[in-house]
Backbone as a chain_set.jsonl record, in Angstrom:
{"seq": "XXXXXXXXXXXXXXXXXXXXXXXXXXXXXXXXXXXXXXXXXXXXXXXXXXXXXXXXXXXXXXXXXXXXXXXXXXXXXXXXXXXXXXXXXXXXXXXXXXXXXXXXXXXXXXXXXXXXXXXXXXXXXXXXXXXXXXXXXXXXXXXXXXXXXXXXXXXXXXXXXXXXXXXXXXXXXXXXXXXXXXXXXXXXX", "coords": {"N": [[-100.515, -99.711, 31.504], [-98.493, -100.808, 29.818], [-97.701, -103.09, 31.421], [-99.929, -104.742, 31.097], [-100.479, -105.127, 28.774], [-100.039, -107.928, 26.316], [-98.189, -109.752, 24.795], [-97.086, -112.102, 22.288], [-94.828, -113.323, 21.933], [-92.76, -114.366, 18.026], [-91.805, -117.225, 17.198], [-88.866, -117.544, 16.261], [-87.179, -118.461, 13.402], [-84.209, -121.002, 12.739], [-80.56, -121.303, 14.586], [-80.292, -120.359, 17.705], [-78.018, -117.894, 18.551], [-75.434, -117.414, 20.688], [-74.315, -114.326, 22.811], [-71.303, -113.3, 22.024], [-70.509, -115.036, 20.093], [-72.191, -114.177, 18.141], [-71.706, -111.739, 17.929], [-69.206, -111.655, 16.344], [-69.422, -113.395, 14.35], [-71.045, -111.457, 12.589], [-69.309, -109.508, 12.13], [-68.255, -110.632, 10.853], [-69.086, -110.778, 8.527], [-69.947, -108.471, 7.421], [-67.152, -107.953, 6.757], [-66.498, -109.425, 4.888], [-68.625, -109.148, 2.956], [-68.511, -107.485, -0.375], [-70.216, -105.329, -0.469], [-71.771, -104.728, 1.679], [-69.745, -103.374, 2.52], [-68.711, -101.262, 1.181], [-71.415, -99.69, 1.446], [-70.579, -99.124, 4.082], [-68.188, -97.609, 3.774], [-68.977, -95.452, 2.297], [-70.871, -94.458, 4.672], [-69.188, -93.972, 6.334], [-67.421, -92.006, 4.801], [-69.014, -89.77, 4.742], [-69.96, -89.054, 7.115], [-67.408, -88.339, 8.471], [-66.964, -85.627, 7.384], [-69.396, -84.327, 7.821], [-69.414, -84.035, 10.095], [-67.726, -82.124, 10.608], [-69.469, -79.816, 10.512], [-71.67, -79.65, 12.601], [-69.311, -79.665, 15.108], [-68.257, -76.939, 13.844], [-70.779, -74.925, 14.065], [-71.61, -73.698, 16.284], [-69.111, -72.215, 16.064], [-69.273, -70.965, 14.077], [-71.634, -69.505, 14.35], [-71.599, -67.905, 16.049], [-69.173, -66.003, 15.329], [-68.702, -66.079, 12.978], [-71.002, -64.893, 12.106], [-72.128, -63.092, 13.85], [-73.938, -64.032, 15.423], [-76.005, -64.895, 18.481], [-77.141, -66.954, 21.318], [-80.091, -67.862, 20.47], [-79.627, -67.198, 17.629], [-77.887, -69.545, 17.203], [-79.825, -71.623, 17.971], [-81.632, -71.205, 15.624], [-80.782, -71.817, 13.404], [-80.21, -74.298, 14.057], [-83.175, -75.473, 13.487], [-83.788, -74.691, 11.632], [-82.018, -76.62, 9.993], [-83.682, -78.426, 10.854], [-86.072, -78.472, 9.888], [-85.255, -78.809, 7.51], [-84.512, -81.456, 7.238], [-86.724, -82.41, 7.456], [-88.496, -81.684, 5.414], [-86.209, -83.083, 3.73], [-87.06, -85.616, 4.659], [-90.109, -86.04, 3.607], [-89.588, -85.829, 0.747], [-87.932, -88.188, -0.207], [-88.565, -90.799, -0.468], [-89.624, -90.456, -3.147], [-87.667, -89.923, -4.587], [-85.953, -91.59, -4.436], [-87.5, -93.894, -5.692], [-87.148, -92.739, -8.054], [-85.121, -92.646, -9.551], [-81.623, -94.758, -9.249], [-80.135, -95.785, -5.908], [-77.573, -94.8, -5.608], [-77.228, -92.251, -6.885], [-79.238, -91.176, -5.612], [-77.685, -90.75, -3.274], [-75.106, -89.56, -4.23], [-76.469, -87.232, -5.118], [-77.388, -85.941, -2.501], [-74.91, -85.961, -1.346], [-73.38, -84.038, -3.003], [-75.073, -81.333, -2.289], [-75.307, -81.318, 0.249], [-72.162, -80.81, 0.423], [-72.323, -78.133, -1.535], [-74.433, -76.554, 0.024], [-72.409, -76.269, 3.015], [-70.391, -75.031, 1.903], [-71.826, -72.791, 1.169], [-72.442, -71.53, 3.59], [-69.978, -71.424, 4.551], [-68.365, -69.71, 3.396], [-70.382, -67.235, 2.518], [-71.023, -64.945, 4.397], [-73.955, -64.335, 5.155], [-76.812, -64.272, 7.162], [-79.449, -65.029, 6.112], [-78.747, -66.865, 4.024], [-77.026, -68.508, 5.585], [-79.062, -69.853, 7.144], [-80.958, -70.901, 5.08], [-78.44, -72.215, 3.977], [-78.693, -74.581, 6.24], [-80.495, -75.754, 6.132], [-80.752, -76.995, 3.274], [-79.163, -78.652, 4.431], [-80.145, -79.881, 6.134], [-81.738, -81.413, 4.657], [-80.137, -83.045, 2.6], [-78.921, -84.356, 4.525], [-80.81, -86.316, 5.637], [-81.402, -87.462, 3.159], [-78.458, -88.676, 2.505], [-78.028, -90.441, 4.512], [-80.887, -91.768, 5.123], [-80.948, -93.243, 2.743], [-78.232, -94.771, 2.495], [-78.874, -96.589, 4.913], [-80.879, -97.657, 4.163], [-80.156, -98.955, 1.714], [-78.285, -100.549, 3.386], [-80.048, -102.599, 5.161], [-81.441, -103.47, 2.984], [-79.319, -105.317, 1.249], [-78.419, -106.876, 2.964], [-79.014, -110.541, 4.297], [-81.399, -111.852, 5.691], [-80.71, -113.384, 8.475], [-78.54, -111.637, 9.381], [-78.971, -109.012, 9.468], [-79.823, -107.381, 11.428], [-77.474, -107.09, 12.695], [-75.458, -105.699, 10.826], [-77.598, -103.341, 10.224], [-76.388, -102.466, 12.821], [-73.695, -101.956, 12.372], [-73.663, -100.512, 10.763], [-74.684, -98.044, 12.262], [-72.608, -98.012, 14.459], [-70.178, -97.306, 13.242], [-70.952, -94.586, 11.461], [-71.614, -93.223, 14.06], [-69.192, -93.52, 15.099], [-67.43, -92.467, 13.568], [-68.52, -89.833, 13.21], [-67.986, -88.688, 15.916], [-65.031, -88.902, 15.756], [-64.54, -86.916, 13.176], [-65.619, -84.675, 14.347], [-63.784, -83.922, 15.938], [-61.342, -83.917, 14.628], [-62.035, -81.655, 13.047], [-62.535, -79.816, 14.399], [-60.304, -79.316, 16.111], [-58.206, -78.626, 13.733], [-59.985, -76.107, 13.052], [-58.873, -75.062, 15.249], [-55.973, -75.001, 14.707], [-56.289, -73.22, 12.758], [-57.357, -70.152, 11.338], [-60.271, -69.17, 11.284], [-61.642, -67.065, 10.265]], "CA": [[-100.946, -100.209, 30.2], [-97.526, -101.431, 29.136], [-97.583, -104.5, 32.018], [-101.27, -104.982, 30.604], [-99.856, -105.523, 27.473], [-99.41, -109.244, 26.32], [-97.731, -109.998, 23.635], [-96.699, -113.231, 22.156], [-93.035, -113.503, 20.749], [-93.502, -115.344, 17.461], [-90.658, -118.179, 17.185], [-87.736, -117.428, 15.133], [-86.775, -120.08, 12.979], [-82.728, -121.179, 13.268], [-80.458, -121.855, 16.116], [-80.065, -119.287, 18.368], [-76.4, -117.959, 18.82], [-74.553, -116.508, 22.03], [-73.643, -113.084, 22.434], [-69.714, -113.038, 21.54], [-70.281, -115.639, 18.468], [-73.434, -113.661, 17.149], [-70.85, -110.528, 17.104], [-68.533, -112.211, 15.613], [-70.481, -113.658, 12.818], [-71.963, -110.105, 12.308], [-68.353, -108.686, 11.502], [-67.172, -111.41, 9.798], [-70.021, -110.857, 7.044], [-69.614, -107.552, 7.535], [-65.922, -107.769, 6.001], [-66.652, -110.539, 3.268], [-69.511, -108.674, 2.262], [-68.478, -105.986, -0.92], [-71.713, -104.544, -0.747], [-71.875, -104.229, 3.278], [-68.082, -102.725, 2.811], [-69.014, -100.015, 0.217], [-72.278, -98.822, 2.276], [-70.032, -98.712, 5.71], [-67.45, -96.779, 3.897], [-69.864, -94.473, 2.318], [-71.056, -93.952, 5.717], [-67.385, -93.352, 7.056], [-66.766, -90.498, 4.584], [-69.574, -88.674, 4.564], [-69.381, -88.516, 8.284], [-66.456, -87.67, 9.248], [-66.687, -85.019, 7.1], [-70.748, -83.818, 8.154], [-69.219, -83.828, 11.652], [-67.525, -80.452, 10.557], [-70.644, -78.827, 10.424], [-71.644, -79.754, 14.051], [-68.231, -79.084, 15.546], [-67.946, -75.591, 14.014], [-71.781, -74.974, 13.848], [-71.4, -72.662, 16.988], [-68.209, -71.079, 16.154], [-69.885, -70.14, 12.754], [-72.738, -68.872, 14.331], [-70.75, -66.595, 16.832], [-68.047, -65.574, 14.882], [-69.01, -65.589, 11.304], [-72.823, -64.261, 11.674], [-72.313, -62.307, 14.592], [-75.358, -64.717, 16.208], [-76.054, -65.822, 19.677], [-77.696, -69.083, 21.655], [-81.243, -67.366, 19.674], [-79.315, -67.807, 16.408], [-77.768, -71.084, 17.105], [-81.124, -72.466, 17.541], [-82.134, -70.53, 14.493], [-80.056, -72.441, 12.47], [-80.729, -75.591, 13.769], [-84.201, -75.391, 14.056], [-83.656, -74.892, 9.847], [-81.524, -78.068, 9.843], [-84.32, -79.425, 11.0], [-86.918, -78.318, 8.882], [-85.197, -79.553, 6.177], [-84.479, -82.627, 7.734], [-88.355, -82.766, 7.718], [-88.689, -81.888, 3.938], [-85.565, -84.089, 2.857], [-88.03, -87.12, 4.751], [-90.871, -86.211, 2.584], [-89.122, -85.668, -0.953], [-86.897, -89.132, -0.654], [-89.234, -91.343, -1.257], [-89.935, -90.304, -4.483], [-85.978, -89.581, -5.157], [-85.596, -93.659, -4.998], [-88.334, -94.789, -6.471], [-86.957, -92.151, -9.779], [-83.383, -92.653, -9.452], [-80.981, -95.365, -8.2], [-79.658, -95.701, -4.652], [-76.069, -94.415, -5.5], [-77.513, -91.072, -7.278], [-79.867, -90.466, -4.452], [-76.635, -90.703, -2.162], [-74.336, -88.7, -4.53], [-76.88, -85.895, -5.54], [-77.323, -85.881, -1.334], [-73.873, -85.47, -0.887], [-73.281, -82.505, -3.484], [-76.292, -80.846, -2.235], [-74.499, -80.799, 1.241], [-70.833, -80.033, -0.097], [-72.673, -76.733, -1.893], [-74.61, -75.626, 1.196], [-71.902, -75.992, 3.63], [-69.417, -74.248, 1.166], [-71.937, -71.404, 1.416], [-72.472, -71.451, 4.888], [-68.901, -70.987, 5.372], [-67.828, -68.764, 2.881], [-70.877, -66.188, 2.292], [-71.352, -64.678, 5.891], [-75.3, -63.701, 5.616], [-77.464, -65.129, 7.669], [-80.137, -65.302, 5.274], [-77.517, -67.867, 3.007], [-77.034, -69.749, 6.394], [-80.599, -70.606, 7.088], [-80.872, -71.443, 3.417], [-77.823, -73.65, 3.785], [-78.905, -75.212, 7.107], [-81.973, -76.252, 5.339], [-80.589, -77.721, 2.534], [-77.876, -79.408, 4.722], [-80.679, -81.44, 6.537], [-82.501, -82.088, 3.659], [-79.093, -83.966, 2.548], [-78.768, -85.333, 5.58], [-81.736, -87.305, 5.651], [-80.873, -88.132, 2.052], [-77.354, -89.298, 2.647], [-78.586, -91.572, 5.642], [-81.82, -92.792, 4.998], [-80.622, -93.827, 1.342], [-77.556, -95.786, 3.133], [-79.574, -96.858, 6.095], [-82.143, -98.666, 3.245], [-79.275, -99.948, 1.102], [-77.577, -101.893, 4.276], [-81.039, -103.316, 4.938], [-81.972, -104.88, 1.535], [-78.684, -105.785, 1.489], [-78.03, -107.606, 4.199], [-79.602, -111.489, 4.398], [-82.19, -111.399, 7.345], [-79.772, -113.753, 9.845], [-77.441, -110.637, 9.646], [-79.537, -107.729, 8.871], [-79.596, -106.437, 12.584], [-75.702, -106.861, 12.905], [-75.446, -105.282, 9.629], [-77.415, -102.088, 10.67], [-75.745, -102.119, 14.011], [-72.8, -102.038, 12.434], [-73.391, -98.979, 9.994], [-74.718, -97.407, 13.373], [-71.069, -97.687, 15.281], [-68.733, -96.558, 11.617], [-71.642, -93.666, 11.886], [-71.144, -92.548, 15.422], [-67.51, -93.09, 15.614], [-67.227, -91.37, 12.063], [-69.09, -88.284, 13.96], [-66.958, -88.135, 16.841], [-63.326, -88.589, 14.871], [-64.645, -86.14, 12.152], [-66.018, -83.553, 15.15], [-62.298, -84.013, 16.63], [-60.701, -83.613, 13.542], [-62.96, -80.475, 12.19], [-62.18, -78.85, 16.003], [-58.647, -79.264, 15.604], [-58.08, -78.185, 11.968], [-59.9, -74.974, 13.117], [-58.392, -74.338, 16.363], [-54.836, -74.559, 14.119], [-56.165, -72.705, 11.368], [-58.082, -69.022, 12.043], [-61.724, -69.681, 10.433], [-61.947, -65.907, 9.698]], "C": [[-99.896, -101.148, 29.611], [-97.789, -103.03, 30.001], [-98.591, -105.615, 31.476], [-100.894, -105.802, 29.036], [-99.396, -106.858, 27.079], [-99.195, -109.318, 24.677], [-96.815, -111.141, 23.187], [-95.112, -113.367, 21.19], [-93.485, -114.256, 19.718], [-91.738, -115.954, 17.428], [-89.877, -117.476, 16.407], [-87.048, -118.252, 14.908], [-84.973, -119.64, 13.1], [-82.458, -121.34, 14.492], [-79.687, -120.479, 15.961], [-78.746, -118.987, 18.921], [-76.063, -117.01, 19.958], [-74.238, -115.387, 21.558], [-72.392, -112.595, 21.358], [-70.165, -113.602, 20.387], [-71.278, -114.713, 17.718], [-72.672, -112.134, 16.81], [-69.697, -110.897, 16.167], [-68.92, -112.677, 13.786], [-70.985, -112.368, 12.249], [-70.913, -109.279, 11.363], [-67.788, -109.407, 10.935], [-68.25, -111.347, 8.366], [-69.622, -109.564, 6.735], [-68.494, -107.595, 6.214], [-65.977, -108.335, 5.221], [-67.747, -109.947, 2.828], [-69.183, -107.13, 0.973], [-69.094, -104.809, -0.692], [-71.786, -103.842, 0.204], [-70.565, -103.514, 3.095], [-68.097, -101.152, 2.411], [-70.187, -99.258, 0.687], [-71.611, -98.305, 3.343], [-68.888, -97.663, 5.196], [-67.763, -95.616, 3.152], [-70.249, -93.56, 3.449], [-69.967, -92.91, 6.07], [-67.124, -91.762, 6.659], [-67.447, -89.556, 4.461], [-69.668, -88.442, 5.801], [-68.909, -87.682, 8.668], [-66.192, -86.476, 8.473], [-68.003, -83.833, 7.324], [-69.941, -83.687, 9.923], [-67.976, -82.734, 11.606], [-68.25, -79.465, 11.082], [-71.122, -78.734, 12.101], [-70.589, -79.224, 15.139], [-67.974, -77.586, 15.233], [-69.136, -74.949, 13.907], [-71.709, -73.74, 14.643], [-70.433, -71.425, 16.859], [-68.685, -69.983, 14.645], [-70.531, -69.134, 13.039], [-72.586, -67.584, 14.823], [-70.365, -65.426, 16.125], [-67.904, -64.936, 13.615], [-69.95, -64.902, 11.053], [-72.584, -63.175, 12.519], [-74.087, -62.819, 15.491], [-75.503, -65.008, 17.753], [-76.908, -66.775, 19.702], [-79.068, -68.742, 20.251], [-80.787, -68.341, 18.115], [-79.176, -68.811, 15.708], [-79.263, -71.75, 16.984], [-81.842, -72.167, 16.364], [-81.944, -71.765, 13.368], [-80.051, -74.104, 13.243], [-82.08, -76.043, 13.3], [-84.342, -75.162, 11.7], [-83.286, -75.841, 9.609], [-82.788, -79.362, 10.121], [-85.619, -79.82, 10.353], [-86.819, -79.032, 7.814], [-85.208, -81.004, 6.294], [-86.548, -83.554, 7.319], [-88.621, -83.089, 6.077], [-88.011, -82.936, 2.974], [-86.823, -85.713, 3.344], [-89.565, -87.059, 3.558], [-90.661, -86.356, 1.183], [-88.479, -87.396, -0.994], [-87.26, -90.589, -0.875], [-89.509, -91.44, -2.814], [-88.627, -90.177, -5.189], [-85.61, -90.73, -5.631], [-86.451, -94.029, -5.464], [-88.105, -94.054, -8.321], [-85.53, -92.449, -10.17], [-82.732, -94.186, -8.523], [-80.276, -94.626, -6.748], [-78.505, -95.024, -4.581], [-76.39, -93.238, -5.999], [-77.77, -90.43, -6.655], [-78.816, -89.709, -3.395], [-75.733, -89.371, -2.977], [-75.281, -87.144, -4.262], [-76.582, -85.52, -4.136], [-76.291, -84.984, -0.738], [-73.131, -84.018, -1.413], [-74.088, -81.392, -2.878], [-75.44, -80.28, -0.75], [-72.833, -80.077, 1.408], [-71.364, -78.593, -0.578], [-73.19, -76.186, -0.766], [-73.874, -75.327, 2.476], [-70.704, -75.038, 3.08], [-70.071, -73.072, 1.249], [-72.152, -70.951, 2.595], [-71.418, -70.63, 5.182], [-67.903, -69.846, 4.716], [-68.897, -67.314, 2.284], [-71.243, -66.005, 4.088], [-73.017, -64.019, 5.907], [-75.971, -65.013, 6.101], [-78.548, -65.64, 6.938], [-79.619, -66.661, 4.345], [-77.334, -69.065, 4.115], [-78.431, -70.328, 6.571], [-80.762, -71.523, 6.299], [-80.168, -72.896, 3.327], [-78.527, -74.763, 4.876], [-79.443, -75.965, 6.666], [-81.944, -77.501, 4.554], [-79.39, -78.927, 2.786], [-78.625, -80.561, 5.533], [-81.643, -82.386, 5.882], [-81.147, -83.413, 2.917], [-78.845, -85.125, 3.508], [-79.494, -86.78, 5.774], [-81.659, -87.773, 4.652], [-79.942, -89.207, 1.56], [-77.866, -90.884, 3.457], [-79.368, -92.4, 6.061], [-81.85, -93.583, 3.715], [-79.182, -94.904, 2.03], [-78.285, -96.712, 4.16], [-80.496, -98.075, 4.921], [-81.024, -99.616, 2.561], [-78.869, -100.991, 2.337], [-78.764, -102.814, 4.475], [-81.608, -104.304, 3.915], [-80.802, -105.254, 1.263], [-77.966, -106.876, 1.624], [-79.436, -108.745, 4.015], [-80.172, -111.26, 5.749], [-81.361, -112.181, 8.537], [-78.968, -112.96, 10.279], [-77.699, -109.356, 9.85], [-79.73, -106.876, 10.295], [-78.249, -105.926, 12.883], [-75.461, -105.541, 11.855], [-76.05, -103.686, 10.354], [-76.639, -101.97, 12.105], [-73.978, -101.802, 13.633], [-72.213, -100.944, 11.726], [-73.683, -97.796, 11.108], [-73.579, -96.368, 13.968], [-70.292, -96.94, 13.376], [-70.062, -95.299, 11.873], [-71.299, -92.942, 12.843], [-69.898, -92.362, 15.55], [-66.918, -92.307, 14.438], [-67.45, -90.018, 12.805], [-68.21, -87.784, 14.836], [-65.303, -87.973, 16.12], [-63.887, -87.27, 14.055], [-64.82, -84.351, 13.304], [-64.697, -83.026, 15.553], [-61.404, -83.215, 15.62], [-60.734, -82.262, 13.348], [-62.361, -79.562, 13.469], [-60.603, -78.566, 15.712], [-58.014, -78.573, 14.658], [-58.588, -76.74, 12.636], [-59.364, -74.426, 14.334], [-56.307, -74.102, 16.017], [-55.289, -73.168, 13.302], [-57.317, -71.273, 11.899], [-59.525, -69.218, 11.008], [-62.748, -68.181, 10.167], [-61.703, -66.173, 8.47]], "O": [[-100.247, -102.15, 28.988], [-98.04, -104.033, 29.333], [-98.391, -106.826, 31.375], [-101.154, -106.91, 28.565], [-98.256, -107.098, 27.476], [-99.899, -109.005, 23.716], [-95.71, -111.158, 23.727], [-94.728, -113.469, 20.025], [-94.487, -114.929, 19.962], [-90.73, -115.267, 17.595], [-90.472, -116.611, 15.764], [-86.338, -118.859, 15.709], [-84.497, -118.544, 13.393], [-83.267, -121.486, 15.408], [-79.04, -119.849, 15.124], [-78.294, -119.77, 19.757], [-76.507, -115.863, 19.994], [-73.935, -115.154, 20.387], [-72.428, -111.881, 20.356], [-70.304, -112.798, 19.465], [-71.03, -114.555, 16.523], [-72.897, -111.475, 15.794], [-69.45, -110.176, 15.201], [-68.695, -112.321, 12.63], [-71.41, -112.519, 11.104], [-71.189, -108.643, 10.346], [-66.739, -109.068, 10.388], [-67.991, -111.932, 7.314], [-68.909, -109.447, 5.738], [-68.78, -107.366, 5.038], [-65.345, -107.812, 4.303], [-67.929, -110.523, 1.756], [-69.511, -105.982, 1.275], [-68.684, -103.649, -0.704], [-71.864, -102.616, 0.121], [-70.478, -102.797, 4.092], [-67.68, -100.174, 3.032], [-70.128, -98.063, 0.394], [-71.871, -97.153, 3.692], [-68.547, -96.825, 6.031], [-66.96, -94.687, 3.233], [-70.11, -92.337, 3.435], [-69.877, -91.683, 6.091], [-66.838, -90.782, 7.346], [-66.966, -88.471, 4.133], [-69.417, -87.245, 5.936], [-69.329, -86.61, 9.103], [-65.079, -86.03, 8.751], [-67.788, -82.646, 7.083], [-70.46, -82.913, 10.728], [-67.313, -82.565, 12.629], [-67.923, -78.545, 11.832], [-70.876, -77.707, 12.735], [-70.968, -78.419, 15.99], [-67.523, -76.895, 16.146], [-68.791, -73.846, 13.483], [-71.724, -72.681, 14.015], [-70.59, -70.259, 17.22], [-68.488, -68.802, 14.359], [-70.405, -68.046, 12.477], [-73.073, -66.526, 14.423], [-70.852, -64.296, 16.153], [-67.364, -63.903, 13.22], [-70.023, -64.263, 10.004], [-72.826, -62.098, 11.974], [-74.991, -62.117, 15.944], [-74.5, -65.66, 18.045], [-77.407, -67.381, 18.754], [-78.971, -69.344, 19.182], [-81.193, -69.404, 17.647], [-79.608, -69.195, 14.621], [-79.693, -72.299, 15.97], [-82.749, -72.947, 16.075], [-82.781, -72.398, 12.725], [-79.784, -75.03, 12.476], [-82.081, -77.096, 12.661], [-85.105, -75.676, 10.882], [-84.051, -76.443, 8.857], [-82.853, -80.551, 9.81], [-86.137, -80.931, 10.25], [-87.68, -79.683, 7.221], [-85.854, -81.709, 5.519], [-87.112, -84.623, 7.091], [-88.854, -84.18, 5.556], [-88.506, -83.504, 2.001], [-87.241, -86.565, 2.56], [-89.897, -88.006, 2.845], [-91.469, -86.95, 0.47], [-88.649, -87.87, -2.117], [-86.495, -91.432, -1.344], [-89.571, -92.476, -3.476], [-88.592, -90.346, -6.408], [-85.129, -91.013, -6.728], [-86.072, -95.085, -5.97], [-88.57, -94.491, -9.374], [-85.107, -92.38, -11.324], [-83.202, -94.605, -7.466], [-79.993, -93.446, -6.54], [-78.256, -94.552, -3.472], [-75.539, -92.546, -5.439], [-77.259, -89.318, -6.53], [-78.934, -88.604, -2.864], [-75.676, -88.28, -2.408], [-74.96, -86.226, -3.507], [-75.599, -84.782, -4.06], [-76.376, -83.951, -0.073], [-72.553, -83.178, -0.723], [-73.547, -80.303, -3.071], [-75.026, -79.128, -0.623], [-72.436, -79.199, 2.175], [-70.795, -77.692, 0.038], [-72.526, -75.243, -0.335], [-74.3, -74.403, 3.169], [-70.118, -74.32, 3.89], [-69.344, -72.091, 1.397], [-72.033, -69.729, 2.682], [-71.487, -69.552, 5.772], [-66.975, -69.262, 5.275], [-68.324, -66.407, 1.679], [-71.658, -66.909, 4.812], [-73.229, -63.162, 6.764], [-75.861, -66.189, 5.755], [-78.689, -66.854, 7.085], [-80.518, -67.457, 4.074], [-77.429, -70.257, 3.822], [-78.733, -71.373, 5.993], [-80.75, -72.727, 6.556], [-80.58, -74.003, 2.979], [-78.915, -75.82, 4.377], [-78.976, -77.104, 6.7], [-82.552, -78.556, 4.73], [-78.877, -79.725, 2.001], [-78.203, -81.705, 5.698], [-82.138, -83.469, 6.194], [-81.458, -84.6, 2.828], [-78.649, -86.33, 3.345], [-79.021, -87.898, 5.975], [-81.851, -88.977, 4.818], [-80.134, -90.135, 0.775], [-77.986, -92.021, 3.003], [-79.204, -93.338, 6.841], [-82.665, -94.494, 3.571], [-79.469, -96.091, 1.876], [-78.024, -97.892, 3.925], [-80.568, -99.281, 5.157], [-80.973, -100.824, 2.793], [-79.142, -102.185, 2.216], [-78.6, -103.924, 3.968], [-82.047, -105.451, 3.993], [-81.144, -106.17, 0.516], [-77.242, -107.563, 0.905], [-80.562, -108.341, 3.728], [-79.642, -110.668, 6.69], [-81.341, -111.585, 9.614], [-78.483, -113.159, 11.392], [-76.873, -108.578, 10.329], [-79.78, -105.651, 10.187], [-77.913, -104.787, 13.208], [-75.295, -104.42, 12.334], [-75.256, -102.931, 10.915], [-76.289, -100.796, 12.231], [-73.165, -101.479, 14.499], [-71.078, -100.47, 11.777], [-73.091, -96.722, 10.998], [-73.428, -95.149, 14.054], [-70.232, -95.806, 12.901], [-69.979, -95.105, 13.086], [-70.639, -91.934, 12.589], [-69.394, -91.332, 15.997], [-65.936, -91.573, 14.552], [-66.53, -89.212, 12.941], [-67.675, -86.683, 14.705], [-64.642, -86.935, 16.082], [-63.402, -86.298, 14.634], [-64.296, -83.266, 13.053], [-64.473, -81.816, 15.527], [-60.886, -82.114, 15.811], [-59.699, -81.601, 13.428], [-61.695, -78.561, 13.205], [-60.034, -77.636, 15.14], [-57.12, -77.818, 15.041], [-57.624, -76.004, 12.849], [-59.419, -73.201, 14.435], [-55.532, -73.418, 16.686], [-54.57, -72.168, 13.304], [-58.059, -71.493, 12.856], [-59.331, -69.438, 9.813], [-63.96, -68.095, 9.969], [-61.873, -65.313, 7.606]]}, "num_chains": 1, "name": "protein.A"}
């Protein structure tokens, strides 16, 4: 069906730029852009600091609940629920509220449920938090994710998300690193 498939590119007006210069150009707006600077380092810190939760996600579940693999999936499988509910509610969050509220409330919302996650040990309280940690999630990320988009002028606007993408991912992994570290000093009893 796919080979079957014809489909006509439609032109794209401008001149078409080479690999290297079209990255180039991408991060040089990137950095002259306030706007693009203050979404990417939004990104950055809520990251590397959500890539706690992942990194000790298991040792929580073990250690703190007394859970196994069952559990773990328990508790994602809530993360993801909410994940589901934060996509239905956040629509209506931005169209009542600005973009920077949506993001803060987001981010409190996840600072309180991982604070109880990690300091009330019932599982009932983790669920709960899980819940409300992917309802944030999708809050945090699809409220940044929209800001870089309207944003961003359309000659840039792919660079632009590609570029909150990478500070994203490499936010996740440093922050996972970090969060691992920190508790493999520190006893997380």
């Amino acid at each position: 069906a796919i080979r079957r498939l014809r489909v006509d590119a439609p032109v794209l007006p401008g001149v078409p730029e080479r690999l290297l210069p079209g990255i180039a150009s991408g991060l040089r707006y990137v950095r002259h852009a306030p706007l693009m600077r203050a979404f990417l380092i939004r990104n950055l810190s809520f990251s590397v600091c959500a890539g706690a939760l992942w990194a000790l996600l298991p040792v929580i579940a073990r250690d703190l609940l007394g859970m196994g693999a069952g559990g773990f999936g328990l508790l994602s499988a809530s993360f993801g629920a909410g994940a589901i509910a934060g996509a239905l509610t956040i629509p209506r969050h931005i169209q009542r509220r600005s973009l920077t509220a949506v993001v803060l409330g987001a981010t409190l919302l996840w600072a309180a449920a991982v604070t109880a996650i990690a300091f009330l040990h019932f599982t009932i309280v983790a669920i709960a938090g899980m819940f409300a940690c992917g309802a944030a999630w999708v809050g945090v990320f699809a409220s940044l994710s929209s800001g870089v988009q309207s944003a961003a002028p359309a000659w840039v606007r792919a660079r632009a998300v590609a570029a909150g993408l990478v500070v994203n991912q490499g936010s996740f992994a440093a922050g996972a690193a970090l969060w691992g570290a920190i508790a493999y000093l520190v006893d997380i009893q």
